[in-house]
C-alpha positions as CSV (number, residue, x, y, z in Angstrom):
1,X,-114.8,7.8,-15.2
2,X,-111.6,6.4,-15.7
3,X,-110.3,7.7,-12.9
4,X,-113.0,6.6,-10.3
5,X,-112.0,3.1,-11.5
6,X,-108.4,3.2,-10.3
7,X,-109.5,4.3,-6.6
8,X,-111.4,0.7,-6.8
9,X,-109.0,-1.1,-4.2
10,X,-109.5,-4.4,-6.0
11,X,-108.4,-3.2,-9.3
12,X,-105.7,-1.6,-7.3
13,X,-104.3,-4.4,-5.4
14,X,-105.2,-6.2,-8.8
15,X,-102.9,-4.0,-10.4
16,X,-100.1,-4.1,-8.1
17,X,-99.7,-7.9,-8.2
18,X,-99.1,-7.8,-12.1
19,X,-96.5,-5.1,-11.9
20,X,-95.1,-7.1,-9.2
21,X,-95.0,-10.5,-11.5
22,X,-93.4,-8.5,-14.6
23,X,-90.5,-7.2,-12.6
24,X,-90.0,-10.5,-11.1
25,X,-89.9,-11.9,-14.8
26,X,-86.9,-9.8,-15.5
27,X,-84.7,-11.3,-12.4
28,X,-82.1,-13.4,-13.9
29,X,-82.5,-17.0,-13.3
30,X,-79.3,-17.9,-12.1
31,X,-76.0,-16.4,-11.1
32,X,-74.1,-18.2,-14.4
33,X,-72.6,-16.5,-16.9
34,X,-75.1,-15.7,-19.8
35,X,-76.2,-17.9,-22.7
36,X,-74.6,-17.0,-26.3
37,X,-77.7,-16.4,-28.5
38,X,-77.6,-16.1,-32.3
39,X,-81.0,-14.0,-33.8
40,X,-82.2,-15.1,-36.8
41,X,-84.8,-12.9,-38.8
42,X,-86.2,-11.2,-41.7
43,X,-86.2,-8.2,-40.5
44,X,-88.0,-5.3,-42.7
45,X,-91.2,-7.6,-43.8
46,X,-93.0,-7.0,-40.8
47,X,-93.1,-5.0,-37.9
48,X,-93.2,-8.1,-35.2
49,X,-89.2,-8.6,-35.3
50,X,-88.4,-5.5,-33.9
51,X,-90.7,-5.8,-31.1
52,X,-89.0,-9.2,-30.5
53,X,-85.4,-7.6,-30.5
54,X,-86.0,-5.3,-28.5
55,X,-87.5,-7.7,-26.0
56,X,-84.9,-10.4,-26.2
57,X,-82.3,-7.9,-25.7
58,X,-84.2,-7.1,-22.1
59,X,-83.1,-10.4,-21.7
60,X,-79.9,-10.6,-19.0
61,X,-79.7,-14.8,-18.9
62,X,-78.5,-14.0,-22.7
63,X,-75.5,-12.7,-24.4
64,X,-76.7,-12.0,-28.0
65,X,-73.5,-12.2,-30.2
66,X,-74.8,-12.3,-33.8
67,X,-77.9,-10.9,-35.7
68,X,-78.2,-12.3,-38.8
69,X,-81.3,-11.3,-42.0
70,X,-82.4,-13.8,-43.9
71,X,-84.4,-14.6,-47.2
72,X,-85.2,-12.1,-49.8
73,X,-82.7,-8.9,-50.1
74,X,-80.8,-9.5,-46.6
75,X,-78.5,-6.7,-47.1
76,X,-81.8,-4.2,-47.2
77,X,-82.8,-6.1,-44.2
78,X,-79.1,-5.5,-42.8
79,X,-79.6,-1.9,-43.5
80,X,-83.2,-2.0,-41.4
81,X,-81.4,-3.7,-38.6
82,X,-78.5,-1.9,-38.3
83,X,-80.3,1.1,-38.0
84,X,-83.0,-0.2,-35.3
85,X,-79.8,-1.2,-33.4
86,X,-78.3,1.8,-33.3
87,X,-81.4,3.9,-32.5
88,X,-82.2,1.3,-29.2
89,X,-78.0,1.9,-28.1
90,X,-77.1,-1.9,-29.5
91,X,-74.7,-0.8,-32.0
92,X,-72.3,-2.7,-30.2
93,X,-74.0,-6.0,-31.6
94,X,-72.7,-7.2,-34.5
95,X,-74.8,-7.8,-38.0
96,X,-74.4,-10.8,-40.4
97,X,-76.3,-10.7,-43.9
98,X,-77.5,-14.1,-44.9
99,X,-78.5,-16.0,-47.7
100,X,-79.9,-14.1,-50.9
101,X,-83.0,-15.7,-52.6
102,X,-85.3,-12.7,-54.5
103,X,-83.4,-9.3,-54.5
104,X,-86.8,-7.8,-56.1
105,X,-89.1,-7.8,-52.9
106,X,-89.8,-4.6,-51.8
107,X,-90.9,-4.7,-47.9
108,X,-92.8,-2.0,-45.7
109,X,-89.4,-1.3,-43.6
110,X,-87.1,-1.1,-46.4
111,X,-87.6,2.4,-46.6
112,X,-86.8,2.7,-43.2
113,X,-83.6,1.9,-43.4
114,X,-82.8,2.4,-46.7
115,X,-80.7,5.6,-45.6
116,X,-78.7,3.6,-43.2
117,X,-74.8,3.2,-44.5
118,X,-73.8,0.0,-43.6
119,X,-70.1,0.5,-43.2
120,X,-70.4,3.1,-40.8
121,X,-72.4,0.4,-38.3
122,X,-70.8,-0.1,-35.0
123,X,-71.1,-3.5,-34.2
124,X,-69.4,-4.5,-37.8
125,X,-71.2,-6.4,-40.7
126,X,-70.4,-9.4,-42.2
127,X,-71.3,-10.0,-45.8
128,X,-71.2,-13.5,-44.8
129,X,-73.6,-14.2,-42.1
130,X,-73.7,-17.9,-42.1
131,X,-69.8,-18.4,-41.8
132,X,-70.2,-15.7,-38.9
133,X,-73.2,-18.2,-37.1
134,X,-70.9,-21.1,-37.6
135,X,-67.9,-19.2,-36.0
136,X,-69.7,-19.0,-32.9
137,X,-71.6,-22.4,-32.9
138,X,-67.7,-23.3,-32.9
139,X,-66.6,-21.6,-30.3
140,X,-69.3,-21.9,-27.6
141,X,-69.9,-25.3,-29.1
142,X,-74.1,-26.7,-27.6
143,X,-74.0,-23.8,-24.9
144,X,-75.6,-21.8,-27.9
145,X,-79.2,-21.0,-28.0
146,X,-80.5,-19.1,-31.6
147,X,-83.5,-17.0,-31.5
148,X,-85.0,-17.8,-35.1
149,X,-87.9,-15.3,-36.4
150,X,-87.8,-15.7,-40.2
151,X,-88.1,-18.1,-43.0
152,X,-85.2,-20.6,-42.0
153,X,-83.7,-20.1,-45.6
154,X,-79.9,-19.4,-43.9
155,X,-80.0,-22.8,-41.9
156,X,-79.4,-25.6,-45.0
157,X,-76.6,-23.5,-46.3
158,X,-75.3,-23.8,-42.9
159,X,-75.5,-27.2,-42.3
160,X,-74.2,-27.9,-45.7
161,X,-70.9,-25.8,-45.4
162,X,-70.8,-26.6,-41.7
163,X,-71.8,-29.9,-41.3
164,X,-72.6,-30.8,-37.2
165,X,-72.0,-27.3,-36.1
166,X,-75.4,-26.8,-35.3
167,X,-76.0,-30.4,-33.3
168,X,-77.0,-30.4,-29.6
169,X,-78.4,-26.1,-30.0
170,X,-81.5,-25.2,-29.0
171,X,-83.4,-23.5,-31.1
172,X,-86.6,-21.2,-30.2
173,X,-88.3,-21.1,-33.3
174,X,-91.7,-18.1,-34.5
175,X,-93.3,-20.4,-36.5
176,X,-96.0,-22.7,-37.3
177,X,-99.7,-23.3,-36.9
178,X,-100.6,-27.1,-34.7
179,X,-104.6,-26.1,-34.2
180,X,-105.2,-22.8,-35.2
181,X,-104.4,-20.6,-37.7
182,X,-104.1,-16.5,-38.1
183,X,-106.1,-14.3,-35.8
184,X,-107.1,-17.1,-33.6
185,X,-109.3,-19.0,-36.8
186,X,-109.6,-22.5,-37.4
187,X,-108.2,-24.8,-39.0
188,X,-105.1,-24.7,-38.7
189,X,-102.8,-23.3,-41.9
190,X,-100.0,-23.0,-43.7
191,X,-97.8,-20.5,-41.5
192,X,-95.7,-18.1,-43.7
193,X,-92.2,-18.8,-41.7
194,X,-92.4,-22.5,-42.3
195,X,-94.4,-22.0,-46.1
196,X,-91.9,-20.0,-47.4
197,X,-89.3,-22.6,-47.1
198,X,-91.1,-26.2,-46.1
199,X,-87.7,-27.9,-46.8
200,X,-85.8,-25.4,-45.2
201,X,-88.0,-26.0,-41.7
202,X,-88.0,-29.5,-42.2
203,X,-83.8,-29.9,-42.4
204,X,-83.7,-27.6,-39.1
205,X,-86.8,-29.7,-37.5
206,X,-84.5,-32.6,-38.0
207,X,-80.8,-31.6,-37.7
208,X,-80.6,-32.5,-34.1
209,X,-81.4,-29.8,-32.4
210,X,-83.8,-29.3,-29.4
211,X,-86.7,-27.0,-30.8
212,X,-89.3,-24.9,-28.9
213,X,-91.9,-23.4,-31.5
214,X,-94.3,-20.9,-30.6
215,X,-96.8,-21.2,-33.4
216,X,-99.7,-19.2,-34.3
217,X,-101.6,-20.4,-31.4
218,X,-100.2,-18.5,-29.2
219,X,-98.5,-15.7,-31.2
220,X,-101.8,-15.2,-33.7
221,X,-103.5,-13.1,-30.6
222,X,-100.2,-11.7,-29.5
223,X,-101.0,-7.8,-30.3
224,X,-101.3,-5.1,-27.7
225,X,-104.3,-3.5,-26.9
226,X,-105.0,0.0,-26.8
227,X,-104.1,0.7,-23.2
228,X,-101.1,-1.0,-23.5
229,X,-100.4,0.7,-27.3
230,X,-100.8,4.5,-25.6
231,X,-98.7,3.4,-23.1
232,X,-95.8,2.4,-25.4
233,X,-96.0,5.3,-27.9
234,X,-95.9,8.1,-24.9
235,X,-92.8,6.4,-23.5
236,X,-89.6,8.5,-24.4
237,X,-87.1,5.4,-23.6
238,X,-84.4,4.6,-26.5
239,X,-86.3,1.0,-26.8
240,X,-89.9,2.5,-27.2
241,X,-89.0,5.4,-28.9
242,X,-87.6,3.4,-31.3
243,X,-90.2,0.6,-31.7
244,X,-93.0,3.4,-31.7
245,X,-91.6,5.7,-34.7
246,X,-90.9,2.6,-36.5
247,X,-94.4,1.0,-36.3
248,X,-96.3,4.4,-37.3
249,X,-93.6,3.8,-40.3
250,X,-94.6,0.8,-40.9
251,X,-98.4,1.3,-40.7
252,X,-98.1,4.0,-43.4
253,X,-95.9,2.0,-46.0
254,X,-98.2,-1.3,-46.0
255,X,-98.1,-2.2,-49.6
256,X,-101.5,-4.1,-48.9
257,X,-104.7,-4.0,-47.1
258,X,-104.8,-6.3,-43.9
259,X,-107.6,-8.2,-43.6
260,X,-107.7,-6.9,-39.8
261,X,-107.5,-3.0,-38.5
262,X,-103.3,-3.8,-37.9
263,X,-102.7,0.0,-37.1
264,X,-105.6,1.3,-35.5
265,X,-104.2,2.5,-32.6
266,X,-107.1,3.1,-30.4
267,X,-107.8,-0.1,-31.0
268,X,-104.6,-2.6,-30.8
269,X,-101.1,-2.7,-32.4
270,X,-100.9,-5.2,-35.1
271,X,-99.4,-9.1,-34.0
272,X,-96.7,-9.4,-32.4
273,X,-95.7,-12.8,-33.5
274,X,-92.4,-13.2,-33.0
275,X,-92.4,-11.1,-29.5
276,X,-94.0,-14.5,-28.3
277,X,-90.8,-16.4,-29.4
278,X,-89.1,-13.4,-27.9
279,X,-90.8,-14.2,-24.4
280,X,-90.0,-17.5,-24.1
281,X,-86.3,-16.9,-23.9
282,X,-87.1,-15.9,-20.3
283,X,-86.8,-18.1,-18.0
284,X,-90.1,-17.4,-15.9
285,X,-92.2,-17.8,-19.5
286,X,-94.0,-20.6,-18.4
287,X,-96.3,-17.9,-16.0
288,X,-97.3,-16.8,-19.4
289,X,-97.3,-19.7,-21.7
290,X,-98.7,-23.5,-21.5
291,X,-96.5,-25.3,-23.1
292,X,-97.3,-29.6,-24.8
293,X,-94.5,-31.4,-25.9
294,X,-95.5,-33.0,-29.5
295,X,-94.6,-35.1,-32.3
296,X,-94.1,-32.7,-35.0
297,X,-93.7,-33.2,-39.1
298,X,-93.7,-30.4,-41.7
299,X,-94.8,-31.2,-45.2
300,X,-94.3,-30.1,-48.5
301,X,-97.3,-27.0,-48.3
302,X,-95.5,-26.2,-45.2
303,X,-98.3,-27.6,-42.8
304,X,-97.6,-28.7,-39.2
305,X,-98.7,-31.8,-38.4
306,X,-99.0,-33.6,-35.0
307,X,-98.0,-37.2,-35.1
308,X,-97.0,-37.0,-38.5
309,X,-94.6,-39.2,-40.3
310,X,-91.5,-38.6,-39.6
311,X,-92.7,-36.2,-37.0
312,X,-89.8,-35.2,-34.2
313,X,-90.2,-34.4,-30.6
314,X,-90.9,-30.4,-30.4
315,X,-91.5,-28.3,-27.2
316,X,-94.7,-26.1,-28.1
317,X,-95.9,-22.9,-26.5
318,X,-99.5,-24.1,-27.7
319,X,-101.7,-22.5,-24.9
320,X,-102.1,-19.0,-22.7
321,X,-101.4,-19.7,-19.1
322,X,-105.1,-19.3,-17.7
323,X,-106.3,-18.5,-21.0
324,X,-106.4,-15.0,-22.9
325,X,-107.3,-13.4,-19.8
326,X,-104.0,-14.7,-17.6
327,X,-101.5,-15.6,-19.5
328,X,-101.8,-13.2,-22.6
329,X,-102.6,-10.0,-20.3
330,X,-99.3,-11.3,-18.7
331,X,-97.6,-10.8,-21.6
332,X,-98.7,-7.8,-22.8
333,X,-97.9,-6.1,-19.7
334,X,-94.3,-7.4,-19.4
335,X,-93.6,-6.3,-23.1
336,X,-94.7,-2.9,-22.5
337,X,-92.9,-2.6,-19.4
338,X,-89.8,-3.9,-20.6
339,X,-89.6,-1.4,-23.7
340,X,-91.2,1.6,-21.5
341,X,-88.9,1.3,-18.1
342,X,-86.1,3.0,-18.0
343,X,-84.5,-0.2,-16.2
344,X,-81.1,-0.7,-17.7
345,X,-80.1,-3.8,-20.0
């Protein structure tokens, strides 16, 4: 029984060494003040980018200063966010709404937060969200990092209006696909983030910034699996809560059949993609994460190519540490920890 195989002292001693690594991947790295961080994400499409949120904000080496949506309606998306914030006790964070591009697309989430008033947000909303981004890239100058889960449709307007502002920041971007593609398939494929907006990713890939990409590679497998999933929906923290009620949301709005069983529970939670951007934010990721550094291009289908013309240097989270069994059982176990503990932010 299930039981009889938790008196086994190896899987007990097994057990206690992995609780014992996740709560050393918390400890802050260093006694300096925290990093300013900017997120970036469509927020509403998917469920992934609240998982990520949530996780980032777990994160004490950062001080996150700005959440901005981006691509399709970003005010719905500012709506979804604003009310995922205030349910996890962020309100305090404030919200920028980015660039516009298809006001018709109606997301699984939207509904979600469709009730949410936006001028009654705590944090404050500003209707322009990529003035707000540059305001800080000002003031904290290359000491900025920006978390960037989305599309990167908000990032030419920036440069354009701002131009420099965004030189010398590091940038940890959810995106791409260098070997394999969704669900841990080969080849490797056009990954929606970078597809949506090709020329979008390749201005940010080349604006002078210092990039870490975790591509599907990594994040493709990145879902929890039913231990972990039971675990997270019988927490009663704000952060799992939260992240539960709005994933059995999500699973009954799809607006299309996935190609994999995304929300059967007793089975696995659907990807967490952008939780694996998330996770590298912390400074102990590399006890998770393998990571190459590579000559990266992005062309006009929104492939990512390896040695590419006119490829840049880019730091990729392209392997599990010790494969699926290490590295990604790692990771699921620090994400549910972090969003199930009652440790304080």
């Amino acid at each position: 029984s299930h039981d009889t195989k938790l008196r086994d002292p190896m899987q007990l001693i097994a057990l206690a060494l992995l609780v014992g690594f996740v709560l050393g991947l918390r400890v802050a790295s260093s006694a300096t003040a925290p990093i300013p961080l900017i997120i970036d994400t469509d927020v509403g499409s998917f469920y992934d980018d609240f998982a990520a949120i949530a996780l980032v904000l777990k994160n004490d080496d950062l001080d996150v200063k700005l959440v901005v949506t981006c691509t399709d309606d970003t005010t719905a998306r500012a709506k979804v966010l604003a009310k995922f914030l205030t349910l996890i006790r962020r309100s305090d964070i404030p919200i920028g709404i980015g660039v516009r591009n298809d006001n018709s697309t109606q997301h699984a989430l939207f509904g979600w937060g469709a009730d949410f008033e936006l001028d009654k947000y705590g944090g404050g909303v500003y209707q322009d969200g990529v003035t707000a981004m540059a305001t800080i890239l000002e003031q904290y100058k290359s000491e900025v990092e920006i978390l960037a889960i989305g599309p990167t449709t908000n990032f030419p307007s920036l440069m354009s209006r701002y131009p420099g502002v965004i030189n010398g920041t590091r940038v940890v971007y959810s995106g791409g696909s260098i070997y394999k593609g969704y669900y841990n398939s080969t080849p490797a494929v056009a990954e929606y983030n970078i597809a949506t907006c090709p020329l979008c990713a390749r201005q940010l890939l080349t604006a002078g910034v210092s990039i870490s990409m975790a591509p599907l590679d990594t994040t493709g497998v990145s879902s929890l699996t039913a231990n972990y999933t039971r675990q997270l929906l019988a927490s009663v923290t704000a952060d799992a809560l939260t992240v539960g009620n709005s994933l059995v949301y999500y699973c009954s709005n799809l607006p299309y059949d996935g190609e994999v069983p995304q929300c059967e529970f007793n089975v696995s939670t659907p990807v967490l993609y952008d939780a694996v951007a998330a996770l590298m934010t912390f400074a102990s990721a590399a006890a998770c994460l393998e990571y190459r550094d590579l000559s990266i291009a992005i062309d006009d289908r929104g492939y990512t190519l390896v040695d590419g013309a006119g490829g840049v240097p880019v730091t990729v989270a392209l392997y599990w540490a010790g494969g699926d069994a290490v590295g990604l059982e790692k990771y699921r176990a620090f994400f549910t920890l972090m969003l199930s503990s009652s440790i304080p932010l």
